[in-house]
N, C-alpha and C positions, 0 to 999 in steps of 0.2 A: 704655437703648435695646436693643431687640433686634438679632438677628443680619441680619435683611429689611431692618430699617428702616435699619440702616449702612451695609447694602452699596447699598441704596438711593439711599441720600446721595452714600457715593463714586463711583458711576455716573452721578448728578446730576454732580458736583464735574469729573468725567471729562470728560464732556460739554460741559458750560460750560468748560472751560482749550481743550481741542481746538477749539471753538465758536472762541473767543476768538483762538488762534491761527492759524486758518483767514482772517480778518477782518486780519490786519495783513498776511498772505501776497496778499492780494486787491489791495491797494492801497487799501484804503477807509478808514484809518485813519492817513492821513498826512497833517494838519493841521500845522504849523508853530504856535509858543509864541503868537501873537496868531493864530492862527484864519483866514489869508487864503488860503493853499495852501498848496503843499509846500513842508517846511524845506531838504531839496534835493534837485533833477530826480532823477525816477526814472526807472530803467532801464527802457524799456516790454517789452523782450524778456523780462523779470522777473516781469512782471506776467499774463504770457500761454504757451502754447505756441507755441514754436518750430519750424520745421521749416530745416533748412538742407542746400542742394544741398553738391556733391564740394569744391566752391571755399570751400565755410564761407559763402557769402551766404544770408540768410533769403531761403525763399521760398515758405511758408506761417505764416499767422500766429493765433492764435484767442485772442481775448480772450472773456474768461464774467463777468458783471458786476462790470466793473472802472469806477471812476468816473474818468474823464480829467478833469483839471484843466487850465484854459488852453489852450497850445497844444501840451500833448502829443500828439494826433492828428499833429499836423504833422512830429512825428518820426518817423510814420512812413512818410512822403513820400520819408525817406532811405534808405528799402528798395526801393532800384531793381531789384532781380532779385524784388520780389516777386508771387508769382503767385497767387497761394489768402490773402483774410484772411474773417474771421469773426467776427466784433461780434454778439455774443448778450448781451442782461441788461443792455448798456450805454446806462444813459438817458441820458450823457450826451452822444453824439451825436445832432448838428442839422445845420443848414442847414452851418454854416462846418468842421465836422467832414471832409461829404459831398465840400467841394469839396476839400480836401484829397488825401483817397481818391481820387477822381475822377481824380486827375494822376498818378498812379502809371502808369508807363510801360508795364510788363509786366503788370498789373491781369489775370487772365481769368477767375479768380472770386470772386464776393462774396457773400457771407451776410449778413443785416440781420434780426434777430431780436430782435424785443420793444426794438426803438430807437424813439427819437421823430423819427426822422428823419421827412418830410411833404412833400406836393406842392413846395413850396417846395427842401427839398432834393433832391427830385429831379431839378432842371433841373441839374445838376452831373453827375450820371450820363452826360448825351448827350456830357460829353468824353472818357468815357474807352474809347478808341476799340477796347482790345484787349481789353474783357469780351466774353465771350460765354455766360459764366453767372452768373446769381440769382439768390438767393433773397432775397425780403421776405417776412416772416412777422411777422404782426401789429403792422404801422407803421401809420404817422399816412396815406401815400399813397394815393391814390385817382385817378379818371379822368383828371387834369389832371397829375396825378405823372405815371402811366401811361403818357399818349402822350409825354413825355421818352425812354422806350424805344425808339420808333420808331428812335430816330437812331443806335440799337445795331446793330451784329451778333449779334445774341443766338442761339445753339442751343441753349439751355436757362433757361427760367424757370418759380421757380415762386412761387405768391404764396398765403400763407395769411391767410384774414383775415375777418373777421364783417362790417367795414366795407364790402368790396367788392360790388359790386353788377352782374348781366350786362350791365349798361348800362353801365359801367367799363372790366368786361372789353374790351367794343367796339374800345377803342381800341388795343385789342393786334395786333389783324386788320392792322395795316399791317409790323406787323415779320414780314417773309414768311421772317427765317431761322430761325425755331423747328423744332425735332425733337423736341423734351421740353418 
């Protein structure tokens, strides 16, 4: 073999171990010995960035395509000081994800990016009464999601998405607290 085609290989070799290592750091590779879920609870703060006020309470959160199993979402309901979370890449949020999140007391901003969350989970949104920013960007939600917003205080949404339609839009016209 040549000198190219070696260094070739161990840059392949490089790639794939880092690859590889990146993937069990994500959480998407923690299967249990028969294949059901996790062999044991994972630390979600582990899984994600963290941010935490003077007190040591989280209260920013950003998960980037991590696969939630069960009822992991729901731990993070025990992050009562938390203010900012961010669910990007994660398909696995739905409907029973949403209402979760939704109860988060200090809630005031949420990010929904490339989630399958859908009209359905959005009726979960109108409780949680302290958002007043979000974004959805390329979800399942549409007109019927949409007007769930109304019963916001919202000062900032923004929606990114090929689905939506200015006939959609429409029903955004009632949430009169927008500024952005």
């Amino acid at each position: 073999m040549n000198c190219q085609l070696r260094f070739y290989v161990l840059v392949c070799a490089l790639l794939l171990l880092a690859f590889c290592a990146g993937c069990s750091k994500s959480g998407n590779s923690d299967t249990s010995v028969n294949g059901t879920g996790p062999a044991t609870p994972r630390d979600l703060l582990s899984l994600g960035k963290a941010e935490k006020n003077d007190a040591g309470e989280v209260v920013e959160l950003t998960f980037f395509s991590v696969n939630f199993v069960a009822d992991e979402v729901a731990q993070i309901t025990e992050l009562q000081s938390l203010r900012k979370l961010t669910l990007q890449e994660c398909k696995s949020i739905g409907d029973a994800e949403m209402k979760a999140v939704s109860s988060l007391p200090q809630l005031s901003q949420l990010s929904l990016i490339r989630t399958k969350i859908d009209d359905a989970s959005m009726k979960h949104l109108g409780s949680a009464k302290s958002l007043n920013k979000l974004l959805l960007a390329h979800t399942g939600a549409i007109k019927s999601g949409l007007e769930q917003l109304a019963e916001l205080d919202l000062t900032s949404l923004g929606i990114h998405s090929r689905t939506v339609t200015a006939d959609d839009l429409a029903a955004l016209a009632r949430i009169t607290s927008l500024k952005e």
